[in-house]
C-alpha positions in Angstrom: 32.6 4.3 14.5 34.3 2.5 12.0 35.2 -1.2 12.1 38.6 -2.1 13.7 38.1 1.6 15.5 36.5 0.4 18.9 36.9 -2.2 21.3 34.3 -5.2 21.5 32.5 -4.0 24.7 31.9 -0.5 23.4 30.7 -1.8 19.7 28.5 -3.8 21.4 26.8 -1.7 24.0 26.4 0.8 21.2 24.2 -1.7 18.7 22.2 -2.7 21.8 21.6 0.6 22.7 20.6 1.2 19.2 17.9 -2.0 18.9 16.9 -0.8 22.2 16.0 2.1 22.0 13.5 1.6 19.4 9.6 2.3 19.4 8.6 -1.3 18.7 5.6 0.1 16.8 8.2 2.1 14.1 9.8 -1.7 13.6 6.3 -3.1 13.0 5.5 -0.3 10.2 9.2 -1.5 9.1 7.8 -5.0 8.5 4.5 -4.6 7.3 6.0 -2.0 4.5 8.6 -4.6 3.5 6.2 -6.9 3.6 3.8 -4.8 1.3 6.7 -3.7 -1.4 7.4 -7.8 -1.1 4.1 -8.8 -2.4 3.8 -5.5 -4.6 6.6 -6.6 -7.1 5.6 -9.9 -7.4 2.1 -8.6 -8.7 1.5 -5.6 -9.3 1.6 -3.2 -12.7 -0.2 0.0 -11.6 -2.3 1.1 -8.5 1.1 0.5 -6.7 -0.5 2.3 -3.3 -3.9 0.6 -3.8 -5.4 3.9 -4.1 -8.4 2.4 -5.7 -9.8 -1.0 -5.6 -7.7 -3.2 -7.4 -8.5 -4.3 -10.6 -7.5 -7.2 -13.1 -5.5 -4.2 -15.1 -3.2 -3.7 -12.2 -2.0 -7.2 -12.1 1.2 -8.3 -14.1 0.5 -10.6 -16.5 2.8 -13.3 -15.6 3.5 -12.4 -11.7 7.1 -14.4 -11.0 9.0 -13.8 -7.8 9.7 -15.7 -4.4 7.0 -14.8 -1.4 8.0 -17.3 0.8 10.9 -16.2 2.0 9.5 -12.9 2.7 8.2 -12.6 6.1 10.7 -14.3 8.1 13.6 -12.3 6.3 11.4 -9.1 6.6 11.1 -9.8 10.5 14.7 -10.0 11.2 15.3 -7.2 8.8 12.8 -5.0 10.5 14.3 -5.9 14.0 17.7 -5.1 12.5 16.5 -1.7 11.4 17.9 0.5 14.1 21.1 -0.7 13.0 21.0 0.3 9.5 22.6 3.3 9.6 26.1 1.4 10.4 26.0 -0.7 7.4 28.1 2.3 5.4 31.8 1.1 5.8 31.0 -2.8 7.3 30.4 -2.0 10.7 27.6 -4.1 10.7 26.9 -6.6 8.0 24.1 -8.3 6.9 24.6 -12.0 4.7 21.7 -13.0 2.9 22.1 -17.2 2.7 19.7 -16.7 -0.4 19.1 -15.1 -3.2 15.2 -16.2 -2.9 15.0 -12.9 -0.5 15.8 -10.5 -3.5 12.2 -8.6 -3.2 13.2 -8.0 0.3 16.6 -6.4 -0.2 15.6 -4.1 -2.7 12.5 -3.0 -0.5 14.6 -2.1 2.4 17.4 -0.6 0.1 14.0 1.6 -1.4 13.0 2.1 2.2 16.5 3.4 4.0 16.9 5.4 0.7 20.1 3.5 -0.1 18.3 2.7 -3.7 18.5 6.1 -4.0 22.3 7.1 -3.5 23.2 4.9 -5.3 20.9 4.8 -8.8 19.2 8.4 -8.2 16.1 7.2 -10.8 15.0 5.0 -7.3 15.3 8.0 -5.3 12.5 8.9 -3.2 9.3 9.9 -5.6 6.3 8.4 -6.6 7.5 7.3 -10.3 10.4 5.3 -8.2 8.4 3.6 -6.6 5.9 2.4 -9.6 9.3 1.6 -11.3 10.5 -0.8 -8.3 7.2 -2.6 -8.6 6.9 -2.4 -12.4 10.3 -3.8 -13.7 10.3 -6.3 -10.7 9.8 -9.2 -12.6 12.7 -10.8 -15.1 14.4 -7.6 -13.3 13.7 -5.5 -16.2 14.9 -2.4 -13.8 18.5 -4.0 -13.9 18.9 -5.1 -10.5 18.0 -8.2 -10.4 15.3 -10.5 -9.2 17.7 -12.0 -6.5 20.5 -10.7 -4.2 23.6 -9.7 -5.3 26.4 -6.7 -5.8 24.0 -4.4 -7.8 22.2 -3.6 -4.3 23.5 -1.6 -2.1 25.7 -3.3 1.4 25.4 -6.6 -0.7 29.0 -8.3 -0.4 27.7 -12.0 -1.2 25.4 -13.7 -3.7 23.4 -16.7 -2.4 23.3 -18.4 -5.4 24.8 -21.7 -4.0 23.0 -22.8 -1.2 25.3 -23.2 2.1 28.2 -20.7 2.3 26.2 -17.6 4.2 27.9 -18.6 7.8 31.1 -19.4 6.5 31.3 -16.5 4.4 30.5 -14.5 7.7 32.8 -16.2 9.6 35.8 -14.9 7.2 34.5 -11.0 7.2 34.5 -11.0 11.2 38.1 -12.5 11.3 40.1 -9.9 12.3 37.7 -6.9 12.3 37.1 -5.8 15.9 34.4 -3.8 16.3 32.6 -5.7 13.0 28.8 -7.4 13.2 27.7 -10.0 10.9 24.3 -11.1 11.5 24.1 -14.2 8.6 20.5 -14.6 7.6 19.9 -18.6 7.0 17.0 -20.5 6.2 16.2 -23.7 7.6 16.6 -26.1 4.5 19.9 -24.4 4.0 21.1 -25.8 7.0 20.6 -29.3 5.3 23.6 -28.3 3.3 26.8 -29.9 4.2 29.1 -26.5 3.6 26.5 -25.0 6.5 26.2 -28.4 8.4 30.1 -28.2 8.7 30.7 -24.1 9.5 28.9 -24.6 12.8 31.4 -26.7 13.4 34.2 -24.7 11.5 34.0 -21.9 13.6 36.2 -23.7 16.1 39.0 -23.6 13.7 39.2 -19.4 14.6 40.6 -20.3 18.0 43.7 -21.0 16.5 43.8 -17.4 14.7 45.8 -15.9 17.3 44.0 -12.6 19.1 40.5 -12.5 19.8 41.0 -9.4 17.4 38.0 -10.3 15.5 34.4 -9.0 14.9 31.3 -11.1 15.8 29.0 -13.4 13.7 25.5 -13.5 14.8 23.7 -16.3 12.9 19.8 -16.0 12.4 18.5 -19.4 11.2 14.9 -19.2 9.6 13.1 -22.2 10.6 10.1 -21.6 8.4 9.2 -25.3 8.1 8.9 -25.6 4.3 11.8 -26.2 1.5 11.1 -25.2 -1.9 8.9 -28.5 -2.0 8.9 -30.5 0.9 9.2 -29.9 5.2 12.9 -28.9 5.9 14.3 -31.1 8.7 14.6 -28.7 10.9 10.9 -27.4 10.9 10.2 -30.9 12.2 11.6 -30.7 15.0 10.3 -29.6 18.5 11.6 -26.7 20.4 13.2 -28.8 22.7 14.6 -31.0 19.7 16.1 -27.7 18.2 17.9 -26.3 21.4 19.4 -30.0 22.0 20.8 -29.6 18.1 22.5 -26.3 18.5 23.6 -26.7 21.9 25.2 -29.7 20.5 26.5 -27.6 17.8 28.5 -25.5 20.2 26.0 -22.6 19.3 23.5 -21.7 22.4 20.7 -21.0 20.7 17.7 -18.4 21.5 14.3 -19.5 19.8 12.0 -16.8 19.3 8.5 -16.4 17.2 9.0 -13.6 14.9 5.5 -12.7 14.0 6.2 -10.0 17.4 8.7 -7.2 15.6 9.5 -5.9 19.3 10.3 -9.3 21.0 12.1 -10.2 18.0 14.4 -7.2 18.5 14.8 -8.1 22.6 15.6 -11.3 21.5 18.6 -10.5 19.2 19.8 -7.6 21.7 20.0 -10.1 24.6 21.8 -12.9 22.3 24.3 -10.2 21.3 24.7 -9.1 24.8 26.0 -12.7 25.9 27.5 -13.7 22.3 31.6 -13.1 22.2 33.9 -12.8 19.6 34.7 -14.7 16.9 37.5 -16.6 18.7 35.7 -16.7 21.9 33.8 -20.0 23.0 30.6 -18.4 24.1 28.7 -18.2 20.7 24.7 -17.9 19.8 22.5 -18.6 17.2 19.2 -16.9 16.7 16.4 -19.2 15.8 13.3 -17.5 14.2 10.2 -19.8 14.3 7.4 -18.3 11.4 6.0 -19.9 9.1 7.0 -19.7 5.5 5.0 -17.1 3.4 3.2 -16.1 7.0 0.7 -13.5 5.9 -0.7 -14.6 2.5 -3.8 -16.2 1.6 -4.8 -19.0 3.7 -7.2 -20.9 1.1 -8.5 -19.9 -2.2 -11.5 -21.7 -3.9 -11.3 -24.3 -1.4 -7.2 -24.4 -2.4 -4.8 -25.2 0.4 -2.2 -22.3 0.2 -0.7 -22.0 3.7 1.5 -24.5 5.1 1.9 -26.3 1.8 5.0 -25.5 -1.0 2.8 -23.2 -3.0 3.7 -20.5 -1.3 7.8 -20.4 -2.2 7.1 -18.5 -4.8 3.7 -16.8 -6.1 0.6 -18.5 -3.8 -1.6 -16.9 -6.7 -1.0 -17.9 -10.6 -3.3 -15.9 -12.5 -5.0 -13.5 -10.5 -5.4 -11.4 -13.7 -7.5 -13.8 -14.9 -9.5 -16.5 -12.3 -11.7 -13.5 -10.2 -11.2 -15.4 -6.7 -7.6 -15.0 -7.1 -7.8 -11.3 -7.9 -10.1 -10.7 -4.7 -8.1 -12.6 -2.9 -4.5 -10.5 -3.8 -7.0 -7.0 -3.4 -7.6 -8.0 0.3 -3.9 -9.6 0.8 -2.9 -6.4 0.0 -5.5 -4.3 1.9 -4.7 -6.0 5.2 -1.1 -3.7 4.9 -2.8 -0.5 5.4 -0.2 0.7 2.5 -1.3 4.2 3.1 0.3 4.5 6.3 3.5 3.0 5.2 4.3 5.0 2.1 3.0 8.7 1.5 1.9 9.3 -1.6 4.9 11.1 -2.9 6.6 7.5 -2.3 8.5 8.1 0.3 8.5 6.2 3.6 6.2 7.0 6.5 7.8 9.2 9.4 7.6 6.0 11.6 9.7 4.2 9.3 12.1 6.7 8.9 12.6 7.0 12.3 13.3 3.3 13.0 16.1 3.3 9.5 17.3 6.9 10.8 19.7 8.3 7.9 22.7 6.1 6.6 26.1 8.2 7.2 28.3 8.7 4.4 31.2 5.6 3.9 33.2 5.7 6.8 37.1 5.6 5.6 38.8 2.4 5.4 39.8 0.3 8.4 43.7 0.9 10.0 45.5 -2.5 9.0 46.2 -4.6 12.0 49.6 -5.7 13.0 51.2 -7.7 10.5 54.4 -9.2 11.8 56.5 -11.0 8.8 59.7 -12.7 8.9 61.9 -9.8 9.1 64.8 -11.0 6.9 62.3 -12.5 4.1 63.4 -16.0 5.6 61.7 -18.6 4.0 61.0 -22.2 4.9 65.0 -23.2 4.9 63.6 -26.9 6.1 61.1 -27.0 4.2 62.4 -27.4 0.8 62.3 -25.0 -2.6 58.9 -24.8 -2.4 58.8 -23.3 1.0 60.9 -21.0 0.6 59.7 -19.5 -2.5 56.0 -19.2 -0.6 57.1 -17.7 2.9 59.6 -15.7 1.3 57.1 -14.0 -0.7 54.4 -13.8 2.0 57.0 -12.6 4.7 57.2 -9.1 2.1 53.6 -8.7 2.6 52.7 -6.0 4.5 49.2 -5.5 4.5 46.7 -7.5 6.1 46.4 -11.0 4.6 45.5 -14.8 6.1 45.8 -18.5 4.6 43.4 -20.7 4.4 44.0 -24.4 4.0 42.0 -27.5 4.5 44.5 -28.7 6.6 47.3 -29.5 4.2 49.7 -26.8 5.5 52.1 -29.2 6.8 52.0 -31.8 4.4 52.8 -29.3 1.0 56.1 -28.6 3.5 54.8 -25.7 5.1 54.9 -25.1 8.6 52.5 -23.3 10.3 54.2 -22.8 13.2 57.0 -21.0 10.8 57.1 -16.8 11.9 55.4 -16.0 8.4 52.2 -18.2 9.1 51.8 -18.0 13.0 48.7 -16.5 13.6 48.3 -15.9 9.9 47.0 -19.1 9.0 44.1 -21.2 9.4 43.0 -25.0 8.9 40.2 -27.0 8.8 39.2 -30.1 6.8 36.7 -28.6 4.3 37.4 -27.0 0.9 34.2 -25.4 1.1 34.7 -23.4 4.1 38.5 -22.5 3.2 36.9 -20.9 0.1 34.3 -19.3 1.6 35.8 -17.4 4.8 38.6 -16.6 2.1 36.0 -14.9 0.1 34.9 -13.3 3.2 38.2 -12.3 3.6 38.6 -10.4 0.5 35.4 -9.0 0.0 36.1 -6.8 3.6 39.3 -5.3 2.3 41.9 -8.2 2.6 44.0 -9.8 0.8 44.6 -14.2 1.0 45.7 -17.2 -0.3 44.3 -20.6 -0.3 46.5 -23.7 -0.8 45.7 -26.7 -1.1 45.9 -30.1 -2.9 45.2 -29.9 -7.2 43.2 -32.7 -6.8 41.2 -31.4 -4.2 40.8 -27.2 -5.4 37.6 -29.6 -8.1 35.2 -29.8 -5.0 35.2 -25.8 -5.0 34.4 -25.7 -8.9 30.5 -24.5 -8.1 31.8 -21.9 -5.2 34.7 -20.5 -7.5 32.9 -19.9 -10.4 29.9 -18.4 -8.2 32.3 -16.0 -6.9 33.2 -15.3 -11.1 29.7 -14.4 -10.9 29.4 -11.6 -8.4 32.7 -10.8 -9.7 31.2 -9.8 -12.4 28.0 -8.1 -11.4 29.9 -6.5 -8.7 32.5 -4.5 -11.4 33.1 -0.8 -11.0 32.3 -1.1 -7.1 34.7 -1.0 -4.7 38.0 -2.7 -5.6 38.6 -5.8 -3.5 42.2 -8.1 -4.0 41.8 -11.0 -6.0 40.8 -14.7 -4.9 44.2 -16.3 -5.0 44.7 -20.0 -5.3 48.0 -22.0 -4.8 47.5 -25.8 -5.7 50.1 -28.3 -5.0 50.7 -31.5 -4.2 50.3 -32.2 -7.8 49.3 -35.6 -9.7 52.7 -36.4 -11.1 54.1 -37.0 -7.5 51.2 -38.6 -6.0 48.8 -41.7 -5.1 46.4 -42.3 -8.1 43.6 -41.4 -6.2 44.9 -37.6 -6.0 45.2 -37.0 -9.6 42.4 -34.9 -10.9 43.1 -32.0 -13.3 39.9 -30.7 -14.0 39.6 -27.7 -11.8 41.8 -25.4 -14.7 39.2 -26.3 -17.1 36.5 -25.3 -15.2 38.2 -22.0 -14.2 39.0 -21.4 -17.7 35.2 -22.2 -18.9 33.9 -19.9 -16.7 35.2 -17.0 -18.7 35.9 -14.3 -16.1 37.9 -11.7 -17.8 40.6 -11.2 -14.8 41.6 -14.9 -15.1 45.1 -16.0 -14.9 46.0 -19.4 -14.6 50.0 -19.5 -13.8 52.4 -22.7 -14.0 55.5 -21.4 -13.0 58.8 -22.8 -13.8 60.3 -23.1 -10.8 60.8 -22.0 -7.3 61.8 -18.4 -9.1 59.1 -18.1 -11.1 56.7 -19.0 -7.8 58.5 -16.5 -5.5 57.8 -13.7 -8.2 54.1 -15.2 -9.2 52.8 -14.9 -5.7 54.3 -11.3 -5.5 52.7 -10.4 -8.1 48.9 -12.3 -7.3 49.1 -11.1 -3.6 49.3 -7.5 -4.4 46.6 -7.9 -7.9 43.2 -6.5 -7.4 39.6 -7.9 -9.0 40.9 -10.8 -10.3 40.8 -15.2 -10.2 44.3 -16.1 -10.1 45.1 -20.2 -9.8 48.9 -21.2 -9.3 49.8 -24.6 -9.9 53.4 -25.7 -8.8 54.7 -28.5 -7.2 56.0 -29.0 -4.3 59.3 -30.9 -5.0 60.3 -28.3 -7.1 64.3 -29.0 -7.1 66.7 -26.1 -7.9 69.3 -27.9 -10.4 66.0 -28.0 -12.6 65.9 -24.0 -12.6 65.3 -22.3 -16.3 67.6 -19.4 -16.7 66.5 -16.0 -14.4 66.9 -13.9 -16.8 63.3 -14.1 -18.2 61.2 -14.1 -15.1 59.6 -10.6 -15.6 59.1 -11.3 -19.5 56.9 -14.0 -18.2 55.3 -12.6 -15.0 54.5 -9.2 -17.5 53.6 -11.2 -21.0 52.8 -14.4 -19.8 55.7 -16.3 -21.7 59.2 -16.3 -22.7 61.6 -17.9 -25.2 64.7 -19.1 -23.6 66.8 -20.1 -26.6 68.9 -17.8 -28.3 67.7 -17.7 -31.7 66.1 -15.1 -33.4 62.2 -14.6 -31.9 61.0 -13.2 -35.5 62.8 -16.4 -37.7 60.8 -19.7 -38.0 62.9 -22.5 -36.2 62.3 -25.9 -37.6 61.0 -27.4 -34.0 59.0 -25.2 -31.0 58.9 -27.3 -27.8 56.4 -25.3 -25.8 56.5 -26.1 -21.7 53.7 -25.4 -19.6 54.0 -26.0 -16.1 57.1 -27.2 -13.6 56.7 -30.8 -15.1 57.2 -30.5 -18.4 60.1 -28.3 -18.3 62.9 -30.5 -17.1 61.9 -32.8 -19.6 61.3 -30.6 -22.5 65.1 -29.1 -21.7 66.3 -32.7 -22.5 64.4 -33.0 -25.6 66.0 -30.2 -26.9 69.5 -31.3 -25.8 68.6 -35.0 -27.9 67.2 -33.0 -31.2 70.3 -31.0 -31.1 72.6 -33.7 -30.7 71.0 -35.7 -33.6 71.7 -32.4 -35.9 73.7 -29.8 -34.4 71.9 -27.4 -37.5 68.8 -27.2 -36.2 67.3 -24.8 -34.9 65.0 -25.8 -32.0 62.8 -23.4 -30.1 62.2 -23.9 -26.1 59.5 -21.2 -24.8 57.9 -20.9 -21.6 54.2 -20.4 -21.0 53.8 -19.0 -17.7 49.9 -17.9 -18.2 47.8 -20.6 -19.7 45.0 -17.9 -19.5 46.8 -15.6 -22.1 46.2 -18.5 -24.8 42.7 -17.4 -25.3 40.3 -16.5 -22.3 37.9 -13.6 -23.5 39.1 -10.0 -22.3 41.7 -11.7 -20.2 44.3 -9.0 -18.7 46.8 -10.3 -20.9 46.3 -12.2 -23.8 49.1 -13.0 -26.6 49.2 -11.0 -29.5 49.4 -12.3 -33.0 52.9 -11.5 -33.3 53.5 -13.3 -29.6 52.2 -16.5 -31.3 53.8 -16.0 -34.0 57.2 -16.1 -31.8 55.8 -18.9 -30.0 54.6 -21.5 -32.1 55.8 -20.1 -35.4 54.9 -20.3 -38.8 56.0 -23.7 -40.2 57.4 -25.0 -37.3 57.2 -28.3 -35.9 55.1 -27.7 -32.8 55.0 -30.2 -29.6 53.7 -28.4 -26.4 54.1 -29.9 -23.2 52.0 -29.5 -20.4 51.5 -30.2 -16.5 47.5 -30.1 -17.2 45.5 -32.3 -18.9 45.8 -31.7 -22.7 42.3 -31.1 -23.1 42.2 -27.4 -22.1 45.2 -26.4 -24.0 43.8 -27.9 -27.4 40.2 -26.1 -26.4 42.5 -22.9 -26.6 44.7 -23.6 -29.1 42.3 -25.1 -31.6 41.2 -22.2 -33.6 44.7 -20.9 -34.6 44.4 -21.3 -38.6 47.1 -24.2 -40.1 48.5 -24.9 -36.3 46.4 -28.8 -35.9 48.2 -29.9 -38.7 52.1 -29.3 -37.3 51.0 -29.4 -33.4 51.0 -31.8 -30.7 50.0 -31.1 -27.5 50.3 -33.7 -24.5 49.5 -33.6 -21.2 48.1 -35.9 -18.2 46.9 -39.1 -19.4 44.9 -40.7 -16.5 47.1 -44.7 -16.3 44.0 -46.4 -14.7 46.2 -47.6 -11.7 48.7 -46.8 -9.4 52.3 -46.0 -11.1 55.4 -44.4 -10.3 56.2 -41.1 -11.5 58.4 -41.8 -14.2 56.4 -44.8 -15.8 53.7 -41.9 -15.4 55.9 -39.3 -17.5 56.2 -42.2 -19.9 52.5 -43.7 -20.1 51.5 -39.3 -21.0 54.2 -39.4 -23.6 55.6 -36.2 -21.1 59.3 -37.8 -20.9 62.5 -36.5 -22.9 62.6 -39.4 -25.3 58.8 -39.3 -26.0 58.6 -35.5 -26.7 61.8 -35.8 -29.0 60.6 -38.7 -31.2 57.2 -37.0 -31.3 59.1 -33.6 -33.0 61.0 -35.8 -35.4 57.9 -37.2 -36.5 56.1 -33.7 -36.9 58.9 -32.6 -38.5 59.5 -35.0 -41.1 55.7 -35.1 -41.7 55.8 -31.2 -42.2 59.1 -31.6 -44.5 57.0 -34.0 -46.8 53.7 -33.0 -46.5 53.0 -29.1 -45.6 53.0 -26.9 -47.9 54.1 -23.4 -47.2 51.9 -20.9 -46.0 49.4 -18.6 -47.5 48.6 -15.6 -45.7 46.1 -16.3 -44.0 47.2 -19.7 -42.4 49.7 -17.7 -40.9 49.7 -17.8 -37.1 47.5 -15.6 -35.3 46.7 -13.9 -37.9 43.1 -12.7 -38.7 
C-alpha cells in the first residue's frame, strides 16, 4: 500500500493490526537493543558485544554523544517497530523534533537493516557493527552524530528547535492513506513555532477535502531540558490533560518504561484520531524520565534526575575506575548477547518485531488539480495578480500556497478558482515555512508569499533547510522551496521595510540559489513558471505588487533573462564599451533608471548609454550557483571603462558584497539601493532620500563619468572586467 492508494479507514485498521499484532516481548528486545547500540556509541572503542569484562582500553578516549534523549525516543521507536516496514515510499513517517536522538536513528536504521541498503559497509556483519560504535563520535563514519538526510526515511533535520509538528502537518496535507507520528520532546514544546502548530492545525480545515493523511504527535515529557526542568515535566497529569485538551489535542498519557502498553496506547489513540482536516485529533504523551536507565549515583555523584545526563552521565570512565565499573554494569544490565548474535546481526526477536522493509513503493497518483481553465488571472486584482494566478492556473501537478495570512491584502483572492482549496493561511511565518517544507519534501511542489519585510523572521528555518539541502544531495529529487515576497518597502509603512532576508539567503551559500527581481508583471508571469516546475533549489522572488503595465521593459528579452539571468535592452553593440551602464535590479529601479537614460541622452544625443537588466542577483557571485555570469557577461554588463551606476530594489549592501572583488570596477561604480529614512515618508521622497530617482541616478553618471574622463586611466589587462 502506497500513500494516496487507500482510503483512511483501511490505512488505519492495517497499522493497528500491525502494532497489534505484536509479541510485546520482541518490542521489548527492540528497546533494550536500541538502548544498548545508544550507550555503545557514546563509549565504546572495542569489546562492542561485551564479550569480556570491559576494560579501560575499550573506552573512547573522549566519549561525546547525547544519552538523554535515548530511552524515551527508543520506547516510542520500539512500539513503532511493527510499522517499519511501511516507511519505504512515506506511508508512514516518522519526524524526529531533534537532532539530540541521532544515536538512536542510526541504531534502528543498523537494526531494520536499512543502514545496510543503503551504505552496504553497515550491512549486517560483525566489522559493521564495531564500525557504527567506533566512528560514532565527531561522526567519523560520515553520518553524522545527529539526525539528518544521510540516514535512511530521514526527510527533516532537527537542527532548530520547534518545527517537527508543523513540518508534519505539511507532509500529511493531502496524502490520504499517509502517517506521521512527530517525535517531540517536552522542552521543545516551549518553543513558540511548536506552541503555535497545535494551534495551526486548525488552519487545514480550510484546505478543502479531508483528502489528507494523519499526524500523530508523540510529545516526550522527560522532565529535564538540556539544563534545567522543562515546563511541562512540572506539571501533574491532571495539569497536562487540562493543557492539551485546551490545545484542541485529546491527549493519552502513558508511562513508556512498559514497551507493550506503550504500543496499546498509540494503537488506541490512532484508532479514535481523524484526519488531518478532521476535528477529532490526539496527542500521545510519553511520561519517562530523561536518560531512564543509566547510572543512578556514582562516587556519591547525583546522575539521575539532574542535567548530567543530556549528554554523557560519565566523563572519563577511561580514566576514574568507579566510572569505568559503573559503564561495565550499565552495559551488562542489556544482556547484549541476546540482542545481537555475534555475527552482528539482530536477534530473531527483533527481526520479527522490524519484519523486512519492502522495496520503494512507486510514487503517489497526483490528486485532482483543478486550475483556472482559460489561464485567467486575477482580472480585479491588478498586474500583479494576474501574472501569479496566471502562472499557477498552468500548473498541473500537485502544489499548495502558503501565506501567513496576507493572501488578500498582496491583491490575491483566495477565493479566486486558482487558489480555492489550494491555499492556506495562518498568522505565523514559521509554520507557513515549515508545512511548505513538508510539502516539498513528500513530492510537491509550493509557493510561499508573503510580506519582504516579514520573509527575515524565517532567516534561521530557510537557511536550516539550505542545510539538509545540502546533506541531502544525490537523494531523491524534491522541487525547490519557492518564495514570492511582496508588499515591498518602497510602497509601504516604515515599520514594513526590512531588506535583509536576501542577504541572509545569499550568505548562506547554497549552490541552487536564485534570487529573482523581475521587471515586471512579464518577467513575474515567466519567473514563477520557471521556479514552480525547478527542482533542488532556494528560489526568492521579490516583486511588487503595484506593478503598473505602462512601466513594462520591452518583451523581447524575457527568456535572455529567465535563461542567463540578465539582459541588455539598448541597442548598441553588447561587445563595445558605452560611456555610461545604468544597471537595474528589481521592479523599482527600472522605471526610474529608463528616465535617467532618456535625461543623459538628451543632454548629449552622442552618447552612448547602456540600460541592462539583472534578473538574478544570485548570478553576480553565489559559489556553484546554477547560473553565474561569465567574464564576457560582465564584461557586456558593466564594461570596461564605463561609467557604472547600478540601481537596485535591495539594500546596496549585498550587491557591493558581490560586486566588490571585480578588479578596477570600485573606482567607476556606484551602486544604490534602500537607504533606511528613519521615519515615515512617502514613496517618492523615499526614491529621493536612496538617491533611487531619475534625476539622482543621472547626476550621479555625469559625475562618474567626468571623474573617469579626468582621472582613469585606461586599462591594463588585468583590470579588465571579469577577467582572471
Amino acid at each position: 500500500m502506497t500513500a494516496g492508494m487507500i482510503d483512511h479507514r483501511t490505512a488505519v485498521s492495517a497499522w493497528i493490526a500491525d502494532l497489534t499484532t505484536a509479541d510485546a516481548a520482541d518490542l521489548q528486545a527492540v528497546k533494550d537493543a536500541l538502548d544498548y547500540l545508544c550507550v555503545a556509541q557514546l563509549y565504546l572503542h572495542d569489546n562492542v558485544l561485551l564479550e569480556r569484562p570491559l576494560s579501560a582500553s575499550d573506552v573512547q578516549p573522549a566519549p561525546a554523544g547525547h544519552w538523554g534523549v535515548g530511552p524515551p525516543v527508543n520506547a516510542v521507536l520500539a512500539a513503532l517497530a511493527p510499522l517499519r516496514h511501511r516507511l519505504s515510499g512515506d506511508e508512514v513517517m516518522i519526524v524526529h523534533g531533534a537532532g539530540h536522538a541521532g544515536p538512536s536513528a542510526l541504531a534502528m536504521s543498523y537494526l531494520s537493516g536499512e543502514l545496510g541498503r543503503r551504505y552496504p559497509r553497515f550491512a549486517w556483519s560483525r566489522d559493521a557493527l564495531e564500525r557504527l560504535v567506533r566512528e560514532f563520535p565527531r561522526g567519523r563514519h560520515g553520518l553524522g552524530t545527529e539526525i539528518g538526510p544521510q540516514l535512511p526515511h530521514q526527510l527533516y533535520m532537527g537542527g532548530q528547535l520547534g518545527g517537527s509538528l508543523a513540518f508534519s502537518c505539511g507532509a500529511a496535507l493531502d496524502a490520504p492513506g499517509r502517517l506521521v507520528v512527530p517525535l517531540i520532546g517536552d522542552g521543545e514544546c516551549e518553543t513558540g513555532i511548536l506552541a503555535s502548530a497545535w494551534l495551526g492545525a486548525d488552519a487545514m480545515h480550510s484546505g478543502g477535502s479531508s483528502g489528507h493523511g494523519i499526524v500523530l504527535p508523540v510529545v516526550l515529557v522527560n522532565g529535564l531540558r538540556m539544563g534545567d526542568r522543562s515546563l511541562l515535566g512540572r506539571m501533574s497529569a491532571g495539569r497536562l490533560r487540562a493543557y492539551f485538551a485546551g490545545l484542541g489535542w485529546t491527549p493519552h498519557l502513558v508511562d513508556g518504561r512498559d514497551v507493550g502498553v506503550l504500543r496499546d496506547t498509540l494503537a488506541a489513540a490512532l484508532a479514535a484520531t481523524g484526519d488531518l482536516a478532521a476535528a477529532d485529533r490526539h496527542v500521545v504523551v510519553v511520561t519517562m524520565p530523561k536518560g531512564l536507565g543509566g547510572p543512578e549515583r556514582v562516587e556519591g555523584r547525583q546522575i539521575q534526575g539532574t542535567p548530567q545526563v543530556h549528554k554523557t552521565p560519565l566523563k572519563r570512565p577511561r580514566e576514574n575506575a568507579a566510572e569505568l565499573a559503573a559503564l561495565g554494569a550499565w552495559l551488562t544490565r542489556y544482556r547484549p548477547a541476546a540482542l545481537i548474535d555475534p555475527d552482528g546481526a539482530p536477534a530473531t526477536s527483533i527481526r520479527r518485531a522490524l519484519r523486512p522493509t519492502r522495496p520503494p513503493a512507486p510514487a503517489d497518483p497526483t490528486p485532482d488539480v483543478r486550475p483556472d481553465p482559460a489561464g485567467r488571472g486575477g482580472e480585479h486584482g491588478g498586474a500583479f495578480a494576474t501574472a501569479v494566478l496566471r502562472s499557477l492556473g498552468r500548473r498541473r501537478r500537485p502544489w499548495r500556497v502558503f501565506s501567513p495570512d496576507e493572501l488578500t491584502s498582496n491583491t490575491l483572492d483566495p477565493r479566486h478558482p486558482v487558489l480555492t482549496d489550494r491555499s492556506i493561511e495562518v498568522l505565523n511565518e514559521e509554520l507557513c515555512h515549515l508545512w511548505l517544507q513538508g510539502y516539498l519534501e513528500t513530492g510537491r511542489t509550493g509557493l510561499f508569499i508573503s510580506y519582504e519585510a516579514f520573509a527575515v523572521l524565517n532567516t534561521s528555518l530557510v537557511r536550516q533547510y539550505a542545510k539538509y539541502r545540502r546533506l541531502a544531495a544525490g537523494s531523491r529529487p524534491v522541487a525547490s522551496c519557492n518564495y514570492l515576497l511582496t508588499s515591498l518597502g518602497w510602497n509601504n509603512t516604515y515599520t514594513h521595510q526590512d531588506q535583509t532576508f536576501l542577504t541572509a539567503v545569499l550568505d548562506c551559500g547554497f549552490p541552487k540559489t536564485s534570487i529573482y527581481l523581475p521587471a515586471d508583471d512579464l518577467r513575474l508571469e515567466a519567473t514563477l513558471d520557471r521556479v514552480m516546475d525547478d527542482s533542488e533549489g532556494l528560489n526568492v522572488i521579490v516583486a511588487g505588487k503595484y506593478y503598473e503595465t505602462g512601466t513594462r521593459l520591452p518583451a523581447d528579452t524575457i527568456a535572455t533573462e529567465i535563461e542567463t539571468g540578465y539582459s541588455i535592452l539598448s541597442g548598441d553593440d553588447p561587445d563595445a564599451d558605452p560611456d555610461i551602464v545604468l544597471v537595474g535590479i528589481g521592479d523599482v529601479a527600472h522605471p526610474q533608471l529608463s528616465r535617467a537614460a532618456a535625461l543623459l541622452r538628451a543632454g548629449d544625443p552622442h552618447r552612448v548609454v547602456r540600460q541592462v537588466v539583472v534578473h538574478d542577483l544570485a548570478a553576480f557571485g553565489v559559489p556553484e550557483a546554477r547560473r553565474r555570469f561569465s567574464p564576457a557577461d560582465e564584461r557586456r554588463i558593466f564594461g570596461q571603462r564605463s561609467a557604472v551606476v547600478v540601481a537596485s530594489s535591495t539594500t546596496a549592501t549585498p550587491v557591493r558584497a558581490l560586486l566588490f572583488d571585480r578588479a578596477g570596477l570600485s573606482e567607476r561604480c556606484l551602486v544604490r539601493g534602500y537607504v533606511d529614512p528613519g521615519r515615515h515618508i512617502s514613496g517618492q521622497a523615499l526614491l529621493e532620500h536612496c538617491g533611487l530617482d531619475a534625476r539622482s541616478l543621472a547626476a550621479a553618471a555625469e559625475q562618474l563619468l567626468q571623474r573617469r574622463d579626468t582621472s582613469l586611466p585606461a586599462p591594463r589587462p588585468t583590470e579588465q572586467i571579469g577577467e582572471p
